[in-house]
C-alpha positions, -999 to 999 in steps of 0.1 A, spaced: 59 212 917 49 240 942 67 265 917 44 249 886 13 255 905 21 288 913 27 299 878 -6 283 874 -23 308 898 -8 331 887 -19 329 852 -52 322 864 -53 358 886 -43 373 853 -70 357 828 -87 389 829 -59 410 812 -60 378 785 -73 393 747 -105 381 733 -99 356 708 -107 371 669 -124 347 641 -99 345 612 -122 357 586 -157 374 577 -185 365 560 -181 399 541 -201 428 542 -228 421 526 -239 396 553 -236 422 579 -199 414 593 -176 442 596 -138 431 583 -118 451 611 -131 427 636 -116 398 623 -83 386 624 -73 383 590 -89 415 571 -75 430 600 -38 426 601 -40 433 558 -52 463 568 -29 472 595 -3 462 571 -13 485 544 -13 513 571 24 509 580 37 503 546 21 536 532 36 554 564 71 541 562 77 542 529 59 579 526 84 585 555 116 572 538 108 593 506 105 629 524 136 615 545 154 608 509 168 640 504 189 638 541 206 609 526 187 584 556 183 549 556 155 537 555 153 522 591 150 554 600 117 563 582 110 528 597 114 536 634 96 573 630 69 556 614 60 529 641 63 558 669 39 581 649 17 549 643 16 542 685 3 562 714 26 589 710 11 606 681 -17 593 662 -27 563 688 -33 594 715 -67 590 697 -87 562 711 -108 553 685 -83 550 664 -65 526 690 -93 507 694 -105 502 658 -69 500 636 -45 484 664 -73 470 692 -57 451 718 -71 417 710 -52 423 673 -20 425 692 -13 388 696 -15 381 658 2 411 643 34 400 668 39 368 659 40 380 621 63 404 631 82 377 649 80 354 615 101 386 597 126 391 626 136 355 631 143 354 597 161 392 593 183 380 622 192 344 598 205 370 573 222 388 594 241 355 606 245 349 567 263 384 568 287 375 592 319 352 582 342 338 608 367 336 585 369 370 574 366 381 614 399 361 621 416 380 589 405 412 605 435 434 610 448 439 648 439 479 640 398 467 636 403 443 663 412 472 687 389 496 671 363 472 679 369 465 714 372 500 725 337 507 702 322 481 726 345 484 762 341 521 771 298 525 760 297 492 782 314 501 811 295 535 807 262 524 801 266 502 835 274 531 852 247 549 837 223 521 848 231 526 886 218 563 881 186 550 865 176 525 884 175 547 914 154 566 896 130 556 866 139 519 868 135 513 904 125 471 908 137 460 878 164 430 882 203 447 889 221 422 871 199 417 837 198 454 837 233 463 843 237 442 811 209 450 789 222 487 793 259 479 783 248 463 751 222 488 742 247 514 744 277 496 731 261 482 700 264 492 663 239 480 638 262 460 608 233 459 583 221 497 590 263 507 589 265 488 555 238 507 541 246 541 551 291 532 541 270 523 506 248 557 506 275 575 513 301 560 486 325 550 516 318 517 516 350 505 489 372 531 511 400 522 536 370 541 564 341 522 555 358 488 548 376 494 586 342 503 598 320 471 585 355 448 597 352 463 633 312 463 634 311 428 622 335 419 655 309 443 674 277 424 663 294 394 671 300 403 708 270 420 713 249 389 708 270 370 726 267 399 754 225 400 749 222 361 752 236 362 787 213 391 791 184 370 781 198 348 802 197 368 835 166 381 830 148 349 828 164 330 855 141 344 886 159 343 916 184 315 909 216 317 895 219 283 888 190 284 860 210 309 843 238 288 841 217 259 829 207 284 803 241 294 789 255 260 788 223 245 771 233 275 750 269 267 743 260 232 737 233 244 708 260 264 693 281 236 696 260 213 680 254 237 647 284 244 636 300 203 644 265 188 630 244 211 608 271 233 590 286 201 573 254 195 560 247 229 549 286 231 531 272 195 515 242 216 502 260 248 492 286 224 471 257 208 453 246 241 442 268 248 415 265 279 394 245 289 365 217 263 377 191 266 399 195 261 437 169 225 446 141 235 462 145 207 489 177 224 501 157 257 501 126 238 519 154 223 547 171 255 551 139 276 559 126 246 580 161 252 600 153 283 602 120 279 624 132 252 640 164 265 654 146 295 662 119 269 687 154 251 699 161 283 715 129 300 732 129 260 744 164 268 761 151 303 776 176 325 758 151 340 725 142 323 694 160 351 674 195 334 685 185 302 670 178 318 639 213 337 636 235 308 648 216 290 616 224 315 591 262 312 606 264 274 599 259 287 558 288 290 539 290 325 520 310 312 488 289 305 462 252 305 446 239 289 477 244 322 501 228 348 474 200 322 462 187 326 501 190 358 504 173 367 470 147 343 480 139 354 514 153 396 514 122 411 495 93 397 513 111 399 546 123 433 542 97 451 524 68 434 539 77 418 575 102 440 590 81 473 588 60 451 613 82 450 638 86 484 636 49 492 643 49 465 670 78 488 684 55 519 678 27 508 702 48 503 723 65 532 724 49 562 744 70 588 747 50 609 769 63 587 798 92 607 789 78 639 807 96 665 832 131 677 836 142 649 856 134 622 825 142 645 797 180 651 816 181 617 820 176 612 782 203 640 774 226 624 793 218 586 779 222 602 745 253 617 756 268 587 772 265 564 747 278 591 718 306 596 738 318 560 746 312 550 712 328 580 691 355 585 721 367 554 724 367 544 689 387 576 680 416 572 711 424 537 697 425 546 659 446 576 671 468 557 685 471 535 653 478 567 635 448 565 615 445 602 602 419 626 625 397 631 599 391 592 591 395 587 631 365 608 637 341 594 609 352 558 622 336 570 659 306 585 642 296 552 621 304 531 650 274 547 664 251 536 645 219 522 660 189 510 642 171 478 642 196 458 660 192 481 692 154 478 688 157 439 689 177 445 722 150 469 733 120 448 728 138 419 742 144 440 774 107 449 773 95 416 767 111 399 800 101 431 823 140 444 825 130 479 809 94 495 819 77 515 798 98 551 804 129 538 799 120 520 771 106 550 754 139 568 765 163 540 747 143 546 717 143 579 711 184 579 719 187 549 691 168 575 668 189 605 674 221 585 672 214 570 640 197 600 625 232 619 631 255 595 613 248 610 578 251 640 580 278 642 605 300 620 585 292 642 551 300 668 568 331 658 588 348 635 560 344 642 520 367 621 498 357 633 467 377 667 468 387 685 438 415 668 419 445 689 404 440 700 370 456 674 338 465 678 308 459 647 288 419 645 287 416 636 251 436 608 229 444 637 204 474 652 220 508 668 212 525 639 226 505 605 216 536 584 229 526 596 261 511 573 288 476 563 279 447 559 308 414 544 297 391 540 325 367 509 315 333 500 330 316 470 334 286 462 345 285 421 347 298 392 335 288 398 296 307 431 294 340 412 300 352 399 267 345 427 243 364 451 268 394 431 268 389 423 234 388 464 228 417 466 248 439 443 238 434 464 203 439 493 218 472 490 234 497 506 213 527 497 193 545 500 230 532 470 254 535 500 285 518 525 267 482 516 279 473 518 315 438 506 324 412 510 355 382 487 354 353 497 372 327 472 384 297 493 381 270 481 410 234 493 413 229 504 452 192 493 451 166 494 479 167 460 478 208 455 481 215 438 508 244 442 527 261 411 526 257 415 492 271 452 495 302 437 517 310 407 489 311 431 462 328 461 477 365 458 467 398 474 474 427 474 450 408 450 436 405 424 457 372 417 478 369 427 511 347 400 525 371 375 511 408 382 510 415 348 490 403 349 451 375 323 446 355 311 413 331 342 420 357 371 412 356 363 376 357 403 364 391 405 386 407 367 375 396 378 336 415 407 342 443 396 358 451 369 331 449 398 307 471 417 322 496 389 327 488 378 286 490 416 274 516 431 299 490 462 305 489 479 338 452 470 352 435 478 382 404 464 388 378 483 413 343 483 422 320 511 425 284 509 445 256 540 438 223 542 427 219 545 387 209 582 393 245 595 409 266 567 395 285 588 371 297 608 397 314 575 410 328 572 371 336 608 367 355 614 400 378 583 396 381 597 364 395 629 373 414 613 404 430 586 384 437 614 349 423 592 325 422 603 290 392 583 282 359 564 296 351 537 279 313 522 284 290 494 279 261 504 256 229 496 273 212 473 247 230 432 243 227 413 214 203 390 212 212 354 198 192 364 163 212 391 163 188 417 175 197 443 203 176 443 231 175 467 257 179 449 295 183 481 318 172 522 314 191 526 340 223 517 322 211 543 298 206 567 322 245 567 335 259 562 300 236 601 291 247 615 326 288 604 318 286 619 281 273 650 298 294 655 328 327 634 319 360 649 323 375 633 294 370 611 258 342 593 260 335 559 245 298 541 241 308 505 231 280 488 211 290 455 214 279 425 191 302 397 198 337 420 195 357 389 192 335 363 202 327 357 234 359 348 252 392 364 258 417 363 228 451 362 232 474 388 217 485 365 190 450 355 177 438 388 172 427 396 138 402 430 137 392 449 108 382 482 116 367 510 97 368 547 111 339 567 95 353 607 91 333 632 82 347 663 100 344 676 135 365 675 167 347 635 176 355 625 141 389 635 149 392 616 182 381 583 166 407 592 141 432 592 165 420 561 181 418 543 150 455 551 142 463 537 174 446 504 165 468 505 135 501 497 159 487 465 167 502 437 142 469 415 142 446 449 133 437 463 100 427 499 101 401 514 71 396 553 75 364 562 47 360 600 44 330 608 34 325 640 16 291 656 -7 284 648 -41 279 672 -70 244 669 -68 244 685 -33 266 719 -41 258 753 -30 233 743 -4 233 762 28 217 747 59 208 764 89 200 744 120 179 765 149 184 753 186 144 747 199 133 767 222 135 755 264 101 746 266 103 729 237 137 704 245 115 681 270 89 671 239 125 662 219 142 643 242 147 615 212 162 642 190 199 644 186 214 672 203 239 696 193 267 721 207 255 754 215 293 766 209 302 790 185 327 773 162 345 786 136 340 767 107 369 771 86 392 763 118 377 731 120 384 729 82 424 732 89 422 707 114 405 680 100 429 682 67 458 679 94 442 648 113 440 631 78 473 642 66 490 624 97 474 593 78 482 603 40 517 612 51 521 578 61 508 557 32 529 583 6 558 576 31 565 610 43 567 597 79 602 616 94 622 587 108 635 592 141 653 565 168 617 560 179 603 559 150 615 531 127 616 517 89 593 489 102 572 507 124 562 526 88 559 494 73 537 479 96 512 512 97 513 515 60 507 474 65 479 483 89 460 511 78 440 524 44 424 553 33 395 562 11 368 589 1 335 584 -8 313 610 -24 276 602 -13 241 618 -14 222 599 10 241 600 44 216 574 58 218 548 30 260 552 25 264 548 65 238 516 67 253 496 40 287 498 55 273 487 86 253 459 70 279 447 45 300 425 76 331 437 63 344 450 98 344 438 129 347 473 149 332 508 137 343 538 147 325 569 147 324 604 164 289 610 182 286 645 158 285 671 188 296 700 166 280 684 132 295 685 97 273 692 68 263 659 61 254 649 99 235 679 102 212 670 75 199 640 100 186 666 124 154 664 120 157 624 120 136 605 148 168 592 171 165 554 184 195 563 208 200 602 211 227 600 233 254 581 204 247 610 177 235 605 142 259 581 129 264 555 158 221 560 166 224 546 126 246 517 134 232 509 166 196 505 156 177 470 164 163 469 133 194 459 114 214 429 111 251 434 114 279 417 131 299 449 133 306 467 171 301 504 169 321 524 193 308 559 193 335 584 206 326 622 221 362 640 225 367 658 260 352 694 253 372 723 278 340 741 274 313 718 286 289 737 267 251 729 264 235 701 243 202 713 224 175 697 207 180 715 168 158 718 136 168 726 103 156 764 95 161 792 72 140 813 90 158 818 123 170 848 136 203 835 148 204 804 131 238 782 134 247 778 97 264 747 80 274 756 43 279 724 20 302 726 -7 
């Protein structure tokens, strides 16, 4: 009782330093109220402030390659007293004291539920699959910052922390230094293309033990801190604590697995079980301040008790990511900023002390991580970079911070000082770790880049992209045609193409990030690996060498991903999903640019084939088996070194018993003899107003060269329908049967280009096109120059057969044959009046 009433004096001695109370809302203007002094118009205000800083920050900070927590924690600081709050006025009319109360407990809202994510990142179960090498990583990333950061504490408080409680201090200043920020390290592993390597996925296994610890570590800082004088309240604390935690995961996560299993996929998640679980949010979080250890701990024990397979997991964070990320969190970083002044931080004695911080915990962390993978013989190189993104800071460390602040354990100076170090140390990651470890190296020079090859019983690699779900069947369907008349002739790399968006979380960046493909996150296969199962079950049904694999960029760099494994795996071709789907009226319908903007980027840069597949229903929409395929494809020739590669291809479709093969060569009527066309590249400054022209090699080509070999592509297939086929051991009686069986051939003399190509792709004869994109045009392609292109990027002839304005049931796959050149690809016109005009003569 005596304790009670003096808490009450005391809060009575300090009802002066109390704010003044603000109104919610104005009356408006016009009745003579000014908005900034309420509440309400106030904190909108303070919001649109801190948004248009942080996100003005994280552009300029774009090019450095820094996550965007970064931009977030410059911004509040700039925001506060140390820059732009040095101004009074401003102080006292955009962040005013009395505003203080309200724009923290928002703040609060968004960090109680950031921390619930963060428990929804972590899964016990994959912790106890951790290797012993991450388990030992780990505890040397958190042992030797601990121990130093305690013995950096005795030197500080003797000096800028003098008062402040030994024993909550000693701890707070292990954990600040020992920590490493899981959601900030996902993000940068994902920025940084590591996150699907043996580095990155060793880095997020040991920093999801780390963040475990650490909290465990912070709650018996809390802990300390608020117990006064007795030790015995502390206890009280922890066990109420263990007893909480307890109590979740006997009690609450049952009900939340009940919830998760009524979620199935494909259907909507109940908005009751959403309703319940953001109710548990808040009120775990209130269990918790009631114990004394900090609402936040409620919050993350919460999102532990969810189960990460299935819908459920994602249909939260989708739900709840986006307005907590974007809008809440910046917040908390402004609340930070205020209170953040770093010129507390003044004089050589506190600008040595905050060297040496800095220096202390970058040497526990990078140190200590790098002895123990050493000693694991991971490689120095991968040792290094492991200690470098074990020390990254970030949000977590300002939570730790504020907490500190909040129950009088770090004054304002030293508080200013462990910010600034959790800057620094995150702003080094990037660049230290691009500059210390690059993976993508330069890859030995190959020889097979092309299907057309001296040897085409050699080893084929395709290298096949998907980007979801819908891209599955007509891939294996492609495939499964594709494989050869020899069942180990076809090796095949899929590539789960991911978009690394600001929005990506990273649980979402962990559950997707695969090795060998199999997910990280998850060791065991569930129901939501379908890409890998569909795969697997072809490769078991079709005996073809498949390796599944997942790649995470941003649309912009993403065919670097696809290029690189490329090169590193010698594939002779990329195959890729066109960026329009069929509608169910048969229509294609664009659903992302961005898919359009890799497929452009690949054609450009690729160091092979390349393949666009146009798919409408290549057959069906399940996976056949290799008995039950039955194709008919037509391969559209009319000259050119891409004509020639879907040649090629096409006579390898031929092997397969359940295809039948159609090459059509189309050559100029009478009517269209002794013309000479001349096409012009367009000027530079011209090529942006174009950019829905088709584009053509710049290369000089001799014409009559390309003559020779396109009679000697289509002799391979003549030879073999007259029978002229040498037989060798390899080479069979009924292997020519079954290509003569397999394959025709035909000419067809035609005036109008447009209306001969359309009707063979409206007349649902074949189920599969092929057709050469037209980089180094024959006579008849070139006369489409001048044509308004749909789809630049697939050439005259596929841009024909892919349009949304006809109704066909044929796929198109539009092939552009590895060119050793890599020469430009212009915008041309057809002109006679060019000085050095590249000239097609018709016959």
């Amino acid at each position: 009782m005596e304790r009670i009433l003096a808490q009450a004096a005391a809060a009575t001695a300090n009802s002066s330093t109390c704010y003044t109370l603000m109104q919610t809302s104005s009356n408006g203007a016009w009745q003579g109220d000014n908005p900034i002094h309420f509440a309400f118009p106030l904190l909108i205000l303070q919001v649109c402030i801190v948004l248009i800083v942080t996100r003005t920050l994280a552009v300029l900070l774009k090019p450095l390659r820094q996550p965007r927590v970064v931009a977030e924690i410059i911004g509040g600081i700039i925001l506060g007293p140390s820059v732009i709050g040095r101004s009074e006025s401003y102080m006292n009319t955009v962040f005013p004291k009395r505003s203080t109360p309200v724009l923290e407990t928002v703040a609060s809202i968004g960090l109680l539920f950031f921390l619930f994510l963060v428990g929804l990142e972590l899964d016990f179960g994959a912790i106890r699959r951790t290797g012993r090498k991450a388990l030992a990583i780990a505890a040397a990333g958190i042992t030797l910052p601990f121990v130093a950061g305690i013995g950096v504490a005795f030197l500080l408080r003797s000096t800028i922390a003098k008062g402040v409680d030994y024993g909550a201090f000693l701890v707070f200043m292990g954990v600040a230094l020992s920590i490493t920020a899981f959601p900030v390290l996902a993000r940068i592993l994902a920025e940084l293309k590591l996150l699907t390597r043996d580095v990155g996925q060793m880095a997020m296994s040991a920093a999801a033990v780390n963040d475990v610890v650490a909290w465990v570590l912070l709650a018996i800082a809390v802990a300390l801190s608020g117990s006064g004088k007795s030790p015995v309240i502390a206890v009280y604390v922890l066990l109420c604590g263990v007893a909480f935690v307890a109590f979740m995961m006997l009690a609450v996560k049952p009900l939340m697995a009940y919830m998760a299993r009524r979620s199935p996929d494909n259907e909507p998640v109940s908005e009751l079980f959403i309703c319940i679980t953001l109710a548990g949010v808040l009120a775990s979080g209130f269990v918790t301040d009631a114990i004394g250890i900090h609402s936040i701990f409620g919050a993350f024990v919460f999102g532990l008790t969810i189960p990460k397979e299935g819908p459920f997991a994602g249909m939260l964070i989708e739900k709840i990511e986006d307005f907590v990320g974007v809008l809440l969190l910046p917040l908390y970083f402004a609340s930070s900023g205020l209170k953040t002044n770093i010129s507390t931080v003044s004089g050589a004695q506190s600008w040595g002390l905050l060297v040496l911080v800095i220096l202390t915990a970058c040497a526990g962390k990078i140190l200590g991580t790098l002895f123990v993978a050493l000693a694991h013989k991971v490689p120095f190189r991968e040792a290094i970079t492991l200690g470098f993104l074990m020390n990254t800071k970030g949000l977590v460390e300002l939570i730790v911070l504020n907490i500190g602040k909040e129950r009088n354990v770090l004054n304002d100076e030293m508080f200013a000082l462990l910010v600034l170090m959790a800057l620094f140390t995150t702003f080094i990651t990037t660049p230290l770790v691009m500059a210390v470890y690059k993976p993508a190296r330069k890859q030995a020079p190959y020889k097979h880049r092309k299907l057309q090859r001296d040897k085409p019983k050699d080893e084929l690699r395709i290298l096949a992209c998907v980007h979801g779900t819908k891209n599955i069947p007509a891939i294996i369907n492609l495939m499964e045609a594709s494989r050869g008349i020899r069942k180990s002739a076809l090796r095949l790399y899929i590539m789960h193409l991911v978009e690394l968006s600001e929005r990506s979380s990273s649980i979402m960046l962990v559950h997707k990030a695969r090795k060998n493909g199999q997910p990280f996150w998850n060791r065991n296969r569930s129901h939501e690996d379908q890409i890998v199962i569909a795969f697997d079950a072809f490769e078991q049904l079709s005996k073809v060498q498949v390796r599944p694999m997942t790649e995470i960029s941003a649309f912009q760099d993403m065919h670097e991903d696809i290029c690189n494994l490329a090169e590193e795996k010698r594939a002779a071709m990329i195959i890729l999903p066109f960026h329009k789907y069929q509608r169910v009226d048969g229509v294609l319908e664009s659903v992302n640019a961005g898919i359009r903007t890799v497929n452009q980027n690949v054609l450009k840069h690729a160091p092979c084939s390349v393949g666009i597949l146009v798919n409408r229903g290549l057959g069906g929409q399940s996976q056949l088996a290799p008995s039950s395929v039955s194709h008919i494809v037509a391969v559209l020739f009319f000259g050119g070194p891409d004509d020639r590669e879907a040649l090629v291809y096409g006579r390898r479709m031929a092997e397969h018993p359940g295809i039948k093969v159609t090459v059509i060569r189309f050559l100029p009527d009478r009517e269209m003899d002794h013309i000479a066309l001349n096409l012009t590249p367009l000027p530079a400054h011209e090529n942006e107003n174009h950019s829905e022209s088709y584009k053509f090699s710049t290369a000089e080509m001799n014409r009559e060269q390309e003559r020779i070999l396109d009679e000697e592509a289509l002799s391979c297939i003549t030879n073999e329908l007259n029978d002229s086929v040498p037989y060798t051991p390899k080479k069979t009686q009924a292997y020519v049967e079954d290509v003569k069986g397999s394959i025709s051939y035909t000419e067809q003399k035609i005036s109008n280009t447009v209306e001969s190509v359309l009707s063979i792709g409206k007349s649902n004869e074949y189920n599969l096109i092929l057709v050469g994109k037209g980089r180094f045009p024959s006579p008849l392609v070139a006369d489409l120059a001048d044509r308004t292109a749909e789809c630049a990027e697939l050439g005259p002839i596929g841009d024909l057969l892919a349009s949304s304005t006809i109704q066909a049931i044929a796929s198109v796959l539009v092939i552009q044959q590895h060119d050793h050149i890599h020469t430009d690809e212009v915008p041309f016109s057809k002109s006679v009046e060019s000085a050095t005009p590249f000239t097609v003569a018709l016959e």
